[in-house]
Structures are given as C-alpha cells and as structure tokens.
C-alpha angles and dihedrals in degrees: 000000000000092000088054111135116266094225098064082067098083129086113240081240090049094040086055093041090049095052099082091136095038139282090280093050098047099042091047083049089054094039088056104036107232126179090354106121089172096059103048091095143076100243122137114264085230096067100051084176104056113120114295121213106250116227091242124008115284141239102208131031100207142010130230110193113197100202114211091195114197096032123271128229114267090187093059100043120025107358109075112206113181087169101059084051093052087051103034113142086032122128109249107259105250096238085067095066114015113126094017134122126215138193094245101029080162092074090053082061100065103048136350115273109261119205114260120221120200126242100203123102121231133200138182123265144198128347096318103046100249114188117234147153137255085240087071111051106143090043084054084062095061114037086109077070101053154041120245118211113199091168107067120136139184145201097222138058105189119087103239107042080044093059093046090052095049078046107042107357102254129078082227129102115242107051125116113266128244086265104036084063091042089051088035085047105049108353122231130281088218112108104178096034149059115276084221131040130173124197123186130199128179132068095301156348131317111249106256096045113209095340080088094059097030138109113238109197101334111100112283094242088090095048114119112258112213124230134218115218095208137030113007108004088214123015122260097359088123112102112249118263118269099025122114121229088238097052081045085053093043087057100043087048087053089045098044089051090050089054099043100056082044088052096049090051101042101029090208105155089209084072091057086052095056087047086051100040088047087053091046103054093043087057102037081056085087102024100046093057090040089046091053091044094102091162075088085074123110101241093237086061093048088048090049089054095033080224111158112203108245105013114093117236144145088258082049093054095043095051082050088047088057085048094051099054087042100067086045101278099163097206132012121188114197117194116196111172149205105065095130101117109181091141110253121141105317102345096091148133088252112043106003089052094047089049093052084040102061087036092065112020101072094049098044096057093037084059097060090038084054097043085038094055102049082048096249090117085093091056098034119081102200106193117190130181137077142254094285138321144256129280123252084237124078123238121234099249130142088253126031111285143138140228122257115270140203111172093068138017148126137265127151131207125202123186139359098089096314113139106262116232100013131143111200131185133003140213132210127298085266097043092243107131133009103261105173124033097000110201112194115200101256080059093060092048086046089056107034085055087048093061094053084056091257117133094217086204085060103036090091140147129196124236148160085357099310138070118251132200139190096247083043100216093332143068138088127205108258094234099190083064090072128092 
C-alpha cells in the first residue's frame, strides 16, 4: 500500500483544479514531489498522521496555543505607558489617527477620541526587569521563562476575520488552520489520539467557530478535534449499549477492508482519512476518558493549576493541555473568551478585566512551570496572546474600555527553543505603533513553523493551480526570538 503511486492521490476534481500549467507539468510536479512536505516519508497511505520527517531538525516537538480570543489589552497588562496616564482625558492628537481605520468609527463621531490612561499599576520583574501589571501576579512569576513581544501587529480589526488570519493567514474562510499544516507537515507522535486538539473555556465560543481549527483544503485528517472537558470528551464515541468490543471490532475490520481496497483503486486521500478516523475513534474509546480524568492528578499539581475534576475551566483545559502533549499530541489550541473590553456593561477594562484575569493568569503560568518541571518545557512551544490589542483612546461606552487595535499589541512564547527571559520590541510612548522589533503576525507563524523544524516557504500545497502556504507570500522568522 505504501508504494502506491502518488498519482493515484488526487480526486479527479483536485487532479483538473491543480493543472493550472498542463497534465505534463503537473504529473511531473507529483511524480517529483515538489513542494509536498507531507508526502517526502515512508509512512503508510492509510495513516495520513504518523511522524513526518521536518526539513531541518527541530526545537520543539509540539505546540500549545493559549487563545486570548477578543484581544487583551496590552496597555493594562504588559505594555507600561506613563505617558497615557500623564494625558489621560486628552483628546488624541490627530496625527495619531488620520488616515486610519477602527472596528467602532461611529464612536469617533460622537466625540473626539480622548487618550486613556490606564489605571493599573506595573512593576518590574525577573532578571531582566520585565513590566507588568498587578492583573497579572502569577505571570510576573514567570517572565524569566518567556519572551515577551511588545511589537505584534496585525491586518485586520474585526474579531472574526482576525482570528482566522492569526489562525490561517487569511482573514477568508476556507484556508488550513496553524495546527492542520503542522499535522499535514510532520504528522503527530500520538497513536491513540488526535494530532490536533482544541479545547475552549469561557461563556462562549471563539468568532470564527471551527474555520480556526479546520482544514481548508488539506485532507481532514489534520483538522483540530475539539474536546470536551467533562462528560464524554468527544460525542458518541461511546460504543452502543448492548454491543461487545469484539462484534465492534468485527465490524471496523469488515469496514476497513472495504476502504482500503476502495482506497488502492481511487487513490482519494479523503478515503485514507475515514480508515483512519474509524481506527482512531475505536482506540480513543479507552484513552479519551482516561486523558479528561484529572482526579488522576497528584493534589499539589491540581493546586498549582486551581483546576478543579469535573468542572470545566481554563485551568482545567491547560492541565489537560500538559497531558495532551504528553501522550504525543502534536498541537493543542486552547480558546478562552470574553477579552473584548470596549467597555459596555460588564465587559471593561475594571471588573470585567480583573475577572478574565484571574480566570486565566494562574493557569497559564502553572502550565510552563509544569511542563518546565518534568522537563517538557524544551520540547513544548507555549504561545500566549490574541488576535490584536486595544487602543490607547478610550471608546464613549456606558463603563472604561477601549477600541479594538493592530499596529501595536502583546503576545508571549515560552519553550520550544524560544530565548527565556527576553523583551522584544516597543511601541511608542502612547502605545500607538510598533516602533522597535516589529513582528507582524505571518512572522509569528514563520517562526513559530521554524521551531518545529518546517521551512514555512517550503510547507506548501497545491491547490486550485497555485501553492499556498500558511504565511501566503510573507512572513520571516523573527530570529531574536530564538535561544
């Protein structure tokens, strides 16, 4: 099966939409491989998620993603300001926001923007001094463990479409998510689970929904699956009463045989993906409820965390997260909403910042002490941050927030081959625009794919006659990022 022709692994519909340049060209292309990352090892067609070879050796082994979804703000957490205090009430000076564009113009029209101070205090941290607030404690205890980025910037100002373009480099539906090109690049070292999980916490749903874990146009057998942390980690995967594993097993063998002699004479790789998907679930039935039992867990390690067994949480999430990439998971996503502060009702920069705050700081940081601890920090690339920031102005609402804000925002990485302790980049002395060390988004997914040993130039599929990428035609590995 594993010397099967790799023509015979495209769709009729696929082989037609890939020939932009004519039939010679593009089954030359296929027979050589080019540009196929996914496609340069000797694994068996029917397991389109065993370890991939990387193009260079890699750094870290596996990725957690904690997903700030609705854009914190960096001014009251990370980014110290003296000089916004020192002008707040005063209107914005013009030069600041001529000629741009924001997620809510229609409070501009009300009133002219006035500066916002913050009304956090900040101190320095660790060995190299690192600013940050008292929202943040227990991340003030670990900055000697990660690097700090002041500098981020974005394309895109509304929640969703930002989301998708941290997650798949366009603000369009339809392309392969941060963790379906890292499974589609070097597969996964989990047997018995997903390459790629994704776990959610607050009181609801990131923008964007599943487009930000899918697949695109790669094979689904690299989409995120979403877990559940209580009750049944995935829906239905329990067997129906009343039927023994080995009648089950009777039934997957007759179906698999079915597949796989479908599979030898189509090719489709869609086919490989339901074998697998069919193997999977019979073998997650027994390592998915054992995975979510964290009343396995030693009491010191559930204290560390403030997870609590049964009841879902972000602390929850991130002890499962540990546990994930400890049994091989290749990349974990983990959502926790509502950051996105504007200043209406509850959702503020006061008490709706100090609640999410206190929701997600003590089991960030317990998660890279853990990892750090049973010595899987090395291996682990723990990415932190949202899709952009909050403007230095204050928006007219009925409670303190602020607008949303690309030119200039925060995100920290731990881990993984990332350089401990480090701040890198500023912005102005309003916090306006990136100004030292700028790190635009497809830098962060360059790099992000360099430390896992993928060239994101070369990580490419063809589709609908071009090659696409995750960083599309931009992106450079952010170099001072590395240890």
């Amino acid at each position: 099966m594993s010397s099967m022709n790799p023509l015979l692994l495209q769709t009729r519909r696929h082989f037609f939409g890939q020939c932009g340049v004519g039939l010679g060209a593009a089954a030359l292309a296929s027979l050589l491989n080019e540009g196929r990352a996914a496609e340069n090892d000797d694994a068996p067609l029917t397991n389109p998620l065993a370890p991939k070879k990387p193009h260079f050796p890699a750094k870290a082994k596996s990725v957690i993603f904690l997903f700030m979804a609705g854009g914190p703000s960096q001014l009251e957490l990370f980014d110290y300001k003296p000089k916004l205090t020192e002008l707040n009430g005063q209107p914005i000076p013009d030069e600041f926001i001529k000629g741009k564009r924001f997620a809510f113009m229609e409070s501009f029209a009300k009133a002219t923007p006035k500066v916002l101070g913050t009304r956090r205090k900040f101190a320095r941290h660790g060995a190299a001094g690192t600013w940050v607030s008292e929202c943040l404690p227990h991340t003030a205890g670990i900055v000697d463990d990660i690097a700090v980025v002041r500098s981020m910037a974005t394309d895109v100002f509304n929640h969703a479409p930002a989301k998708l373009f941290v997650n798949t480099g366009s603000p369009q539906f339809g392309r392969p998510s941060m963790g379906a090109w890292t499974t589609y690049g070097i597969g996964s070292e989990a047997r018995d689970l997903p390459g790629f999980v994704v776990l959610q916490s607050g009181p609801r749903g990131p923008r964007g929904g599943a487009a930000l874990w899918g697949s695109g146009f790669l094979p689904t057998s690299y989409q995120g699956v979403p877990f559940r942390s209580g009750g049944e980690p995935i829906l239905d995967i329990a067997s129906p009463k009343g039927i023994a594993p080995e009648r089950q097993r009777d039934v997957l063998d007759a179906v698999k045989e079915l597949n796989s002699a479908h599979l030898a004479d189509a090719g489709d790789p869609e086919i490989a993906t339901r074998i697998a998907s069919y193997e999977m679930a019979y073998r997650m039935q027994t390592s998915a409820p054992e995975l979510i039992d964290l009343s396995k867990e030693d009491k010191k390690t559930l204290e560390l965390y403030g997870a609590a067994p049964g009841k879902p949480s972000f602390a929850n999430n991130c002890l499962l997260a540990r546990r994930l990439v400890e049994r091989g998971v290749r990349f974990v996503q983990l959502y926790h909403t509502d950051w996105d502060h504007h200043g209406a009702g509850e959702i503020n920069l006061t008490t709706g910042l100090d609640k999410i705050c206190r929701e997600v700081d003590q089991p960030a940081a317990a998660l890279v002490r853990d990892l750090k601890q049973r010595g899987l920090l090395d291996s682990t690339l723990v990415v932190w941050g949202g899709e952009f920031g909050r403007t230095p102005m204050g928006e007219v609402r009925d409670s303190v927030g602020r607008n949303h804000h690309i030119d200039a925002y925060t995100m920290w990485l731990a881990g993984g081959g990332v350089k401990p302790g480090l701040n890198l980049g500023a912005s102005d002395e309003l916090g306006f625009a990136a100004v030292e060390d700028r790190v635009h988004v497809h830098d962060l997914q360059a790099t992000i794919l360099h430390l896992l040993g993928l060239d994101h130039k070369k990580l490419t599929f063809r589709f609908q006659g071009r090659d696409f990428r995750l960083t599309d035609v931009h992106g450079e590995v952010v170099a001072k990022l590395l240890a």
